[in-house]
Each structure stands twice: as structure tokens, then as C-alpha cells.
N, C-alpha and C positions, 0 to 999 in steps of 0.2 A: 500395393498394400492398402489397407481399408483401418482406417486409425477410429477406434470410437472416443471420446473423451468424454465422463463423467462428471458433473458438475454440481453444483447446488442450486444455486438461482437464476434465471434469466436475467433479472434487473439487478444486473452487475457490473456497471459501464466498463470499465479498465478492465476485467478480464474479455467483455465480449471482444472489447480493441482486441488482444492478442488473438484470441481464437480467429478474429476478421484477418488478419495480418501472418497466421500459422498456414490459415484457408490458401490467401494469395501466396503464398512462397510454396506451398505443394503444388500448385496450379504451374507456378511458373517455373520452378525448377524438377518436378520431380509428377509430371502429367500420368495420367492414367490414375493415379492414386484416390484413394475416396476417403471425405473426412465428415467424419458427423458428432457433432457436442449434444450431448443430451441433459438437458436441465431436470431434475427433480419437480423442482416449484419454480412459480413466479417470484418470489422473494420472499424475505424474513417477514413473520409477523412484527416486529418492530419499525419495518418499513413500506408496510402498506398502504400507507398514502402514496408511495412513488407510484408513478404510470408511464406506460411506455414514450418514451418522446420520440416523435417520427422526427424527429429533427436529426436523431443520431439514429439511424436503420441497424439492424444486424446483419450484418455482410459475410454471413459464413452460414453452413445446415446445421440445421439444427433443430430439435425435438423437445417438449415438454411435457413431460410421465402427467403433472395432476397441474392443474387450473387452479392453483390457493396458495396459503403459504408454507413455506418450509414446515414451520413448526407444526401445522396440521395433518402430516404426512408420516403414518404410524410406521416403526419398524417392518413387521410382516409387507407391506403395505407397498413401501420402499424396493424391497429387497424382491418381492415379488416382478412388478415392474422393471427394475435393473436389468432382472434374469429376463425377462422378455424379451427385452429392446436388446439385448445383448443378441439371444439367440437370434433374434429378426433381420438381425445389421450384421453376424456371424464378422468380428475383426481380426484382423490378424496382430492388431497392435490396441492394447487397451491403456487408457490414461486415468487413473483417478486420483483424486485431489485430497488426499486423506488417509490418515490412519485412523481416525475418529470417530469414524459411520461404519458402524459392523456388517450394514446394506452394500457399504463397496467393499468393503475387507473381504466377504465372502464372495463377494463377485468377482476380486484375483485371486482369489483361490480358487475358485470354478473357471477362470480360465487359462492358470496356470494348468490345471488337470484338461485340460484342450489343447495344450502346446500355443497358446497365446503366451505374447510376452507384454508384460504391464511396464509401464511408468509411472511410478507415483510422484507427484506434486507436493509439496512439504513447505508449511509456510513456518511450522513450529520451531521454536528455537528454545536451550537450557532455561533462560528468563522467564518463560509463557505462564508456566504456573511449581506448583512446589511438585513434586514427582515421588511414588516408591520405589522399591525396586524391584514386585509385582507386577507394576503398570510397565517400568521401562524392559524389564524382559520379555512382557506381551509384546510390546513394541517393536524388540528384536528379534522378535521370529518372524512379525508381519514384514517387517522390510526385507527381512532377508529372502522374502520371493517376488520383490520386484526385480528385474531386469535393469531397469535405469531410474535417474531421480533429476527433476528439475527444484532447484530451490529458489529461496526469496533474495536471500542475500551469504554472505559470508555466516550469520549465526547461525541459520537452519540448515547452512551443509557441516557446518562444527557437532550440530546434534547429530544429525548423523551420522557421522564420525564415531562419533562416539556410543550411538548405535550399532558399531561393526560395519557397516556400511566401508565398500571398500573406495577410496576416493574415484579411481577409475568411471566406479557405476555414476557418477556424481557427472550428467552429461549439461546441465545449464546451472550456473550459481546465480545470475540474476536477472529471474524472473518477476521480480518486485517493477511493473512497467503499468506507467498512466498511457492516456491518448496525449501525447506531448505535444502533435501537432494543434490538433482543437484546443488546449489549454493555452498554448504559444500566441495562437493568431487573437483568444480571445483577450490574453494577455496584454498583448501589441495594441490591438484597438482602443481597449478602453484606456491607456498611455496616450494615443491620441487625441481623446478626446476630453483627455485633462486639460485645462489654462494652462498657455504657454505665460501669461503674466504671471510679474510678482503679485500672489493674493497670499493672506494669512494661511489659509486650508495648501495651497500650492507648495508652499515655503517650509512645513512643518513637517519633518520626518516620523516615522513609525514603525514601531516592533508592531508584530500579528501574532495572534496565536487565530489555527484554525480548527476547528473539530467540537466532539461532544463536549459539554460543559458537565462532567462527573466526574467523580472521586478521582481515579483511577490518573487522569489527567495534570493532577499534581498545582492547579491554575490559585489556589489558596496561598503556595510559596512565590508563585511567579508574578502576582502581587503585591506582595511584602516585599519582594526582591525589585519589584519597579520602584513601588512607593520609598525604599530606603536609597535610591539611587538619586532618584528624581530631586529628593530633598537636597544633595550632597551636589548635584550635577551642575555642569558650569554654562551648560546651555539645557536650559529647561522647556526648548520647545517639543523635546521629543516626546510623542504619546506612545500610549497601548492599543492594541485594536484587536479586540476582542471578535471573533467570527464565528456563532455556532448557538447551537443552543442544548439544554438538558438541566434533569433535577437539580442540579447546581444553582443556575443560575440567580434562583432571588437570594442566597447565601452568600453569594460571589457579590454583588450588587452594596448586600449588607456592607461585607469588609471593606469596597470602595469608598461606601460612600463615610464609614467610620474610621479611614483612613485619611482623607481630608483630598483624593485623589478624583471627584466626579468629575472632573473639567477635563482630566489630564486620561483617563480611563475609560476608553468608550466599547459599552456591548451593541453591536450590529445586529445581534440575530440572525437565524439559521437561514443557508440558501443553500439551493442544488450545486451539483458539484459545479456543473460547467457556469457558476457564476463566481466561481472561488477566485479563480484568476483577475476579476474585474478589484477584488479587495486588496489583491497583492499588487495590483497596477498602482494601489497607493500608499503603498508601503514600503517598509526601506528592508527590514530584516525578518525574518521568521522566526520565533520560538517555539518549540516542542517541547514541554516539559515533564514530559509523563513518570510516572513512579513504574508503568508498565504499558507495555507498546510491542504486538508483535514484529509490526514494521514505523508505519507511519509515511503513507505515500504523500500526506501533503510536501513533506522535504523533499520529497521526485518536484512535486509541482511547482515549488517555491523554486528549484534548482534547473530546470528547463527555463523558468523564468528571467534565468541571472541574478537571483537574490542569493546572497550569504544567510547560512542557516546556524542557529545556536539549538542544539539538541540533547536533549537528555542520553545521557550511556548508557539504561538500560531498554530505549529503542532499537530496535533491531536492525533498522537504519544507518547506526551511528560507525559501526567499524568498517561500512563500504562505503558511505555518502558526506561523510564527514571529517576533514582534515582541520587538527587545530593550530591556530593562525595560517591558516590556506585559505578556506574556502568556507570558515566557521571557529566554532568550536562546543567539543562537548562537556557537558560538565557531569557529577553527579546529583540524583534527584533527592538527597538528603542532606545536603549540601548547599544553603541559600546563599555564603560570600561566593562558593563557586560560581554561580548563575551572577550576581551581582556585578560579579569582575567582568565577564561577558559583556554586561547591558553598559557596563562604566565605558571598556573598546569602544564600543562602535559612536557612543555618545561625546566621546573625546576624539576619535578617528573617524570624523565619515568620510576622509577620501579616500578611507580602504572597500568604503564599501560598493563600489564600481570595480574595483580588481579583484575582491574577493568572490563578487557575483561571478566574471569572469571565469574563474576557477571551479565555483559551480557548472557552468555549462561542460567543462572539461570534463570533470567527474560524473556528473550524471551520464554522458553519451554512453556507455556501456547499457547502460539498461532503455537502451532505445526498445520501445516495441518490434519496430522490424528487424533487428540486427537479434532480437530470443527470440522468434519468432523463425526464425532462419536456423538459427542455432537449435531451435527445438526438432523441426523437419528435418535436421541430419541427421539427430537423433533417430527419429524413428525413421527413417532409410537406414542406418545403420543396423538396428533392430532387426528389418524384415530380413539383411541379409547374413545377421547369424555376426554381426561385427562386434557385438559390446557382451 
């Protein structure tokens, strides 16, 4: 079988892990087989500072249509290219990652009319944005010519579902997977090389929030919900830690510091991913509070970690990665005593917060890279033999 898989950006770390990790499990279970990802662009215009890190290599073949970013890469342009690479690699199993890009839409239709069989990739979920019912019957006629579907979590195979999509074709539910190993070790290390002494910094636990600092992120309530707590709390070493950066920021700064909270409320600023784990080394719990969230991989990262996570319901994350009083709990993002009652737990219980971590690692193991990764390749063995 000769798998192509269609993608958007090279500089994509977590997805290149699984493409590296889909590579080695056709290698090792299913030889002869040939697998090639092809990238569009080097990445988003919004991420054009990133550069390749030879630190982290790509360990799988792989192909890149245009040298620039996504966004500079015209329809015609796209679609032309696809059909190329397509015809040049001739697969018998094609992967695209979307229903969104009319560039791959018409590229499984072109190879559904070749007796190719697709999989499409689906990270969308009912939450994502407001819908017609125009757009969602476009929807249902495109899926209804894939073959099979890999999804994020529990919400994006719910939309499909509810796209007609028949559960069967529904071949991996959680493909939502970090590099857990490299986040682990670099998790592990920087724990080491904390003070084993009592110092003040050593002694002081902390909620994290990690990601972009804009609207959408909800971090104006999850504020107000510290600051109201903090006052009321019975051990007030606990701070905030803030990790990321975006047009927010000097607005977020404002409420701190007009909150009477600058001591207790620290922004770090923006770092690459593979430095996220050094932040959660000093950290006790993770919040995600988003108003909208397709998934939210830092809760994988935070939860390979052993941290307990408190996460907003309408992340897509929340009905696979999150049990409340287990291993978190979720609240609603309109909702400030909900999140409040959350931050009061763990400020009153931190000896739950070693067993809850605990239960973090439980749950997350399903979304091990190499165990979708394996799960994907039987898929498409399946596939080539006419099984789904």
C-alpha cells in the first residue's frame, strides 16, 4: 500500500511526532508499504518567526509543494500542486486533514474517481464556530466520500455523527497526541533542578495558564476568579502563572495590577513549545479557560506531566481528558463561582493534588502518540484490503 497524507504546515511539531511514529509502525508491522506526508507550506504567516530546530529532526518522508507561508499559497495554486504530487506518488490510500480547503476537497474527489480510498482527519467539533444549515449539508456530502476518519477527541467524532457519518467508518477517536516522551523528560529535568531546600519560590504552589493571551482565551474571568479567591483564601501563598503572550497582554497587566494582585499574578512571556514543560515543572495545576477551544493540547501536556487540570466545557478536550473530582474538573466559561470553587479545591486540598496528577497520567495514556499511531496503520491496512 502506498499511503499519501496531505497536510498544511511543516512546522508543526506534534503532528510531525505522529506522522514520525505512523512512519515507524508501517516499517515495523506492515514492511513493504510506502508512506509520504506532504506539506503545503512551511507554516502559517502568523508563525513565521518559527525555524526549523535540528534539535527535533523529522523522522518520516516527506515533501513541501511552496517554500513560504500557508497564507501566501493561492487556491488555483494549491490545488494545482496537490494534483501533482498526487499523480507523481499515484497512492492507493490518501489522508487529508480537512474539510475546509476546497484544494484537498477536490483532491478526494479526484481520487475517489481513481478507486483511491481517503481518510479524512477531522479536528472540528459542534462548539468550533456558529453553523448553517447550507454549510453543514456541504459538509455532508464531502464526508460522505471518505472511506474512514481519524478524530481529535470524543467531540469531533459527535460531529460527525451527526454528519451521518456512520460510527463504524470512525477508525481512531483520539488523535489529539503531543511528543509526551520530549515533554516528560524535559518535564523530569527541569524538577531536578529545582532546590531540594525550603526557599520561599520552592515552597509556593501554582495555578498556570499556558497559551495565546487573546480574547477568545477567557483569562479577564480567570483573573477576577483568582483575585476573588485569593482574598477569601486561607493559605495565600498560592499564585498565578501566567505563560504566553498576545494582544491581550498589556490589558490583562492593566486588571492585575488594578486588582491589587501584581505580587501574587505573574506574566512569564511567550516560549517555544518544548520549553512549556520547564513552566509546569513549577507548577502545581493547570487552567484552561477558554470561551472557545477546538481542543487544547496543553491539557495532554500538563496531564503526561502528572498535573491535575481544571478546564473550561467548552474545550474539546474536556469530555475525554477530564473527570470531575478525579483527575480535575470542568467548569462553565460563563460561569466565574464555577471556576472560583475549583481554585478554592485545590487551595484547601493540596494533598489531592499528587493523586489527582496520578489519574492524569491514567487518562491521558490512550492518546499515546505510538499506541494512534499504530491504531492509524491498521486503518489503513484495513483500507488497502477492502476491510472498512
Amino acid at each position: 500500500m502506498r499511503i499519501l497524507v496531505v497536510h498544511n504546515q511543516l512546522w508543526a511539531h506534534y503532528k510531525s511526532r505522529l506522522f514520525s511514529e505512523i512512519h515507524h509502525a508501517l516499517q515495523e508491522n506492515y514492511p513493504g508499504s510506502e508512506f509520504l506526508v506532504v506539506h503545503i507550506a512551511l507554516h502559517e504567516a502568523s508563525r513565521s518567526v518559527m525555524q526549523n530546530d535540528e534539535k527535533h529532526p523529522y523522522e518520516y518522508p516527506y515533501k513541501v509543494l511552496f517554500d513560504r507561508s500557508l497564507d501566501s499559497v493561492g487556491f488555483r495554486e494549491r490545488r494545482k500542486a496537490l494534483f501533482k504530487a498526487f499523480d507523481d506518488y499515484q497512492p492507493t490510500i490518501l489522508n487529508i486533514t480537512g474539510y475546509f480547503d476546497w484544494a484537498q476537497v477536490l483532491l478526494m474527489f479526484y481520487a475517489r474517481a481513481k478507486g483511491v480510498k481517503v481518510v479524512l482527519s477531522s479536528e472540528s467539533s459542534s462548539m468550533d464556530n456558529s453553523r448553517s444549515a447550507i454549510k453543514e449539508n456541504i459538509k455532508k456530502f464531502i464526508v460522505s466520500r471518505a472511506n474512514a476518519f481519524f478524530c481529535f477527541g470524543k467531540t469531533s467524532a459527535d460531529y460527525l455523527l451527526s454528519l451521518g457519518v456512520k460510527p463504524s467508518k470512525i477508525a481512531v477517536r483520539n488523535a489529539a497526541v503531543i511528543d509526551e516522551d520530549l515533554i516528560r523528560e524535559n518535564y523530569d529535568r527541569a524538577r531536578s533542578e529545582m532546590p531540594s531546600h525550603k526557599s520561599t519560590e520552592a515552597d509556593t504552589r501554582k495555578f498556570i495558564y499556558v497559551g495565546r493571551l487573546a480574547p477568545e482565551k477567557n483569562l479577564e474571568m480567570l483573573i477576577r476568579a483568582y483575585a476573588a479567591v485569593h482574598k477569601t483564601a486561607k493559605d495565600e501563598s498560592w499564585k498565578l502563572l501566567i505563560v504566553g503572550d498576545g494582544p491581550l497582554r498589556e490589558n490583562l497587566e492593566t486588571q492585575v495590577a488594578d486588582s491589587g494582585q501584581t505580587d501574587n499574578i505573574i506574566f512569564a512571556g511567550g516560549f517555544p513549545w518544548h520549553q512549556v514543560p520547564g513552566w509546569l515543572a513549577k507548577s502545581d495545576v493547570l487552567i484552561l479557560p477558554s470561551k472557545s477551544e477546538p481542543w487544547g493540547l496543553v491539557v495532554n501536556e500538563a496531564m503526561v506531566c502528572g498535573m491535575p487540570v481544571i478546564v473550561s466545557e467548552n474545550c474539546g478536550c474536556a469530555k475525554d481528558l477530564v473527570k470531575n473530582d478525579v483527575n480535575g474538573f470542568t467548569f462553565d466559561p460563563e460561569e466565574q463561582l464555577q471556576l472560583e470553587s475549583a481554585l478554592r479545591f485545590f487551595i484547601n486540598n493540596p494533598e489531592h493534588i499528587l493523586t489527582m496528577g496520578k489519574e492524569s497520567l491514567k487518562l491521558i495514556a490512550p492518546f499515546s502518540s505510538k499506541t494512534v499511531a499504530y491504531e492509524m496503520a491498521n486503518c489503513y491496512k484495513k483500507l488497502s484490503g477492502n476491510l472498512l
